[in-house]
N, C-alpha and C positions, 0 to 999 in steps of 0.2 A: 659186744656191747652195742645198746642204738645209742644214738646222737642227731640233735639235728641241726644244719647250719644255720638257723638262726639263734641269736641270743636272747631274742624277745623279740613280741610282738604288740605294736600296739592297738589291735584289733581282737581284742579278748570272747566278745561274744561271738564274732563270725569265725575264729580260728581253727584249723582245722590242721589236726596231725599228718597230714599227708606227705610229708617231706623227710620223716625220719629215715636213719641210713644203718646199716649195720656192719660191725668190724670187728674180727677176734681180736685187735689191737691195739693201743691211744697211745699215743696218735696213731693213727689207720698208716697202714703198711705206702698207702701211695702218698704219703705226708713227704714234705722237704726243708730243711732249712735254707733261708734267705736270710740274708742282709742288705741293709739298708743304710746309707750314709745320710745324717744331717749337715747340710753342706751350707755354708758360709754367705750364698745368696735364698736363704728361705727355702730352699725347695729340698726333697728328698729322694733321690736316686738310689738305684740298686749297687750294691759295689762294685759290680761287677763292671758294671757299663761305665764308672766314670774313671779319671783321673787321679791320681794325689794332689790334691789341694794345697795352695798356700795357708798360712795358719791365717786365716782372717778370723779374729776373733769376733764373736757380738756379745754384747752385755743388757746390763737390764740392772736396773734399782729396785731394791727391795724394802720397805719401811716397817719393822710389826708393828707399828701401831695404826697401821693402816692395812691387814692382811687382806688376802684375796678371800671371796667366801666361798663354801661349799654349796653346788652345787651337782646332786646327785651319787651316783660313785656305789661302793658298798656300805651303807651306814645301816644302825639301826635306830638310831634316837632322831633323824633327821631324814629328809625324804631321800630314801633313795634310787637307784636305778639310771637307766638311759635317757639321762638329760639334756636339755641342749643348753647347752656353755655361752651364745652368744653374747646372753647379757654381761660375762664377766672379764671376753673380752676386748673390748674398748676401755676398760678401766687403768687409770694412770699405772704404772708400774707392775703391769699384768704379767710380762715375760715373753718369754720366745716364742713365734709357732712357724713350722715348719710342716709342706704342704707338695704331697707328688703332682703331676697333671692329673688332669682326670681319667681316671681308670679307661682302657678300653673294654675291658671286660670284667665281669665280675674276681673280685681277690677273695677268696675262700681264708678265716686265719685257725689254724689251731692249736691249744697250745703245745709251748711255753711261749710268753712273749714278756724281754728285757731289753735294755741297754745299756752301752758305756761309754759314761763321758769322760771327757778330759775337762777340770773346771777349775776357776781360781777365786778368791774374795777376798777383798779387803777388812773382812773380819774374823776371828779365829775362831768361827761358826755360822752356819746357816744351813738350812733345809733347801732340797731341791727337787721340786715337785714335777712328776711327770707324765703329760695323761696321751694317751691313745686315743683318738675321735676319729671319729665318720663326717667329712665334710659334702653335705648333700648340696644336689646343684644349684637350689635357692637358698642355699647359706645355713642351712641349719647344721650345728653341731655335734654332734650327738656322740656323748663322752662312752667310750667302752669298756678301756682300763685305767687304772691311775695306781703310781705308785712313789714312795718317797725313800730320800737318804738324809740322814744327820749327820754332814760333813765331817763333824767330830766324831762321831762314832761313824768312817765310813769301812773300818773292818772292827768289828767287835771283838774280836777276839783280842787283840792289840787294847783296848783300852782306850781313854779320852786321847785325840792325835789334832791339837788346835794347829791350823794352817794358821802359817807364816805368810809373809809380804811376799808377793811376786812366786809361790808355789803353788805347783800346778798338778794335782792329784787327780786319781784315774779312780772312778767310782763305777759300779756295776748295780741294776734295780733292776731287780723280778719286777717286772708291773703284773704276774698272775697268768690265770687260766682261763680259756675262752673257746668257744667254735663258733663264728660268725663271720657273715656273707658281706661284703660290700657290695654296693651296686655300682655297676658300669655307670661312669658318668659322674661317679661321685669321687671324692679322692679322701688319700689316706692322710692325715694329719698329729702330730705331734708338737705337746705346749710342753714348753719347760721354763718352771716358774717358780717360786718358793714360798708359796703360805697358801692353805687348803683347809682355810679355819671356818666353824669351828672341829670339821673332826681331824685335823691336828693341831695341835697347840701348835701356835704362834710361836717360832724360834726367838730369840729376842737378841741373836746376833754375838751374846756377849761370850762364849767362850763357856758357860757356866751350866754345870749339870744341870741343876735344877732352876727351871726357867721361874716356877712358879715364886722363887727365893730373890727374885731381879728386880732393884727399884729401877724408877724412871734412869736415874744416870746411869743404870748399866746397857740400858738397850742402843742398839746400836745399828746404822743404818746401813746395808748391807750392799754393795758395788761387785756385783757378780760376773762371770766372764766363762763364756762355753768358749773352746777350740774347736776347731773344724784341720787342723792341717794332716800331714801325714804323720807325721809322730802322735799326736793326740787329734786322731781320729775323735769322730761322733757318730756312734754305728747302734744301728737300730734291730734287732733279731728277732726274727719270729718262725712260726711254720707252718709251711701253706697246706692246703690240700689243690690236689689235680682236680 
């Protein structure tokens, strides 16, 4: 099969197929899996290279009635594609981001690329959104994958499972499929946040199937909490190419 490592370009008229690659494989036979820890001061490390961590938690407020908006992503009713996220975050109760040095070399990804958290809330529901970007060296954002979980529904096969006070569940997101190029210089970044509206509906916090069925008194403000320690790791998985 060909493939090329870029996922887009923003130079449409002058582009030129010159870079395609070919592989009887997907992932291509010189592919490897990594892992990546989201670690407790912002930054993102390879597993390999760091330590076990204390459980430094960090948190983040979540409001629906105030959700985060969508910007870019796979949509089709809404613009979509490789956007840059800047404007969305500095916004009050945006969420985590979590950010390597900058690359010394170019990072080839391709898929699968997932994660798994360890997370807790103070409400017996929320969504917890989680996007893949490209942080370029004058700040541009540029969102690659995103993907989300319904706390309550965070194994389906189980059934509604509303968290309890002070419990701390292990969630796993496919964020999808990809083959794309980072540039040296630039670094790998991940946001984890919980509202991606409008193409998800707005969790409303309250525990209840059906969001759309929730007056005002049900929604509920949501006090969120990633772990980082050695027991509930925050591990970021993808696979590279050579």
């Amino acid at each position: 099969m060909h493939y090329s490592p870029r996922a887009w370009t923003d130079e449409h008229a002058q582009y030129q197929p010159d870079d395609w690659r070919y592989d009887t494989n997907w992932p291509p036979y010189a592919s490897h899996i990594r892992q990546w820890r989201l670690c407790a001061d912002a930054a993102i490390r390879p597993v390999s290279a760091g330590k076990d961590e204390l459980d430094q938690a960090r948190h983040w407020r979540y409001d629906p009635r105030h959700p985060i908006p969508t910007i870019g992503g796979r949509n089709m009713l809404i613009a979509p594609g490789a956007l840059d996220q800047r404007p969305l975050q500095d916004l009050s109760d945006y969420g985590l981001v979590y950010r390597t040095e900058p690359l010394a070399t170019p990072l080839q990804i391709a898929d699968p690329v997932s994660v798994n958290l360890h997370l807790e809330s103070d409400c017996a529901d929320t969504d917890v959104i989680v996007k893949v970007i490209e942080e370029h060296a004058d700040g541009a954002a540029i969102l690659l994958l995103d993907g989300v979980s319904q706390l309550l529904l965070r194994e389906p096969a189980r059934g509604p499972q509303p968290l309890s006070h002070g419990e701390i569940v292990s969630v796993h997101i496919e964020l999808g499929r990809i083959c794309h190029t980072l540039a040296a210089c630039n670094r790998l970044r991940v946001d984890v946040t919980s509202s991606n509206f409008p193409r998800r509906a707005h969790n409303t916090n309250s525990g209840n199937l059906q969001f759309a069925a929730d007056t005002q008194a049900d929604i509920r403000i949501a006090h969120n909490t990633l772990h980082h320690g050695a027991d509930t790791p925050a591990v970021f998985t993808m696979t590279l190419l050579e």
